[in-house]
N, C-alpha and C positions, 0 to 999 in steps of 0.2 A: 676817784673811786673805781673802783675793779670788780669786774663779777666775775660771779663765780661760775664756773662750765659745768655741766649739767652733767650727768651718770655717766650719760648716753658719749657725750663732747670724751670724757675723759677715756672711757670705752675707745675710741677711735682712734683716739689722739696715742693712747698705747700702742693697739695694731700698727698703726701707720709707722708708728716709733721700730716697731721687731721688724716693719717689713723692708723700712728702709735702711737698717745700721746691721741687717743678718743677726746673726749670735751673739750676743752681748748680757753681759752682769747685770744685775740689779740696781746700782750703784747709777751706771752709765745710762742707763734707762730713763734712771729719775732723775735725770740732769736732761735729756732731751727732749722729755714729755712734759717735764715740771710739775711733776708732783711728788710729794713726801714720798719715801721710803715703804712707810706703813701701809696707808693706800693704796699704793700702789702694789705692793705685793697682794692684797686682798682683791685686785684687778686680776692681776695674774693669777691667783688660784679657781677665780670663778671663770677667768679664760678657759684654764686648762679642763675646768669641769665641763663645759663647751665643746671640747677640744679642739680648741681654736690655738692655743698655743700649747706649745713642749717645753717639757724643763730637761736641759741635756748637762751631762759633765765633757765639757772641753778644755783642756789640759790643765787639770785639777780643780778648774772655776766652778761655778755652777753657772749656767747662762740659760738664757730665753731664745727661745728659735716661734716666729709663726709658722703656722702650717697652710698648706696651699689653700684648707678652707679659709682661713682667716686673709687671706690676700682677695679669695672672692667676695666674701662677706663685704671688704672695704672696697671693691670696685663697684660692688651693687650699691652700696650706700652713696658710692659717688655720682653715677649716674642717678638716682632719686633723688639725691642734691639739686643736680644740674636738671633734671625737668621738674622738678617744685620750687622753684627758688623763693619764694616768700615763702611756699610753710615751713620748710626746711631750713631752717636760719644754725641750723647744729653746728656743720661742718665748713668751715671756712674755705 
């Protein structure tokens, strides 16, 4: 049996995905984070409205870039991680 990751789990799990692979497609995204397509774009839009991530055209692609807030945003969460470690059960 499998659970399922939480708003918040898939939330992270994106950023971490743009911050560690740079500029990258849609496609390639949802093969690194593991999630559909669909959701995962409706991740990305409510990023961008954050703006926590950009949508760029790189050599005719359309790609996702995080932005420096969104590399903070994921260092702050890791460090909350690491000093709550029981209630923080989010971030692996």
């Amino acid at each position: 049996m499998t659970v399922r990751r939480s708003k918040l789990q898939c939330y992270l799990h994106t950023i971490e995905g743009l911050t560690n692979n740079g500029p990258i497609k849609l496609s390639r995204l949802s093969l690194k984070v593991k999630i559909n397509c669909s959701p995962l774009k409706a991740i990305l839009l409510d990023l961008m409205g954050k703006q926590l991530v950009e949508q760029k055209q790189f050599k005719g692609n359309l790609v996702y870039v995080a932005t420096p807030m969104a590399r903070t945003v994921l260092s702050h969460f890791k460090d909350l991680a690491e000093f709550l470690p029981n209630v923080l059960t989010v971030y692996p």
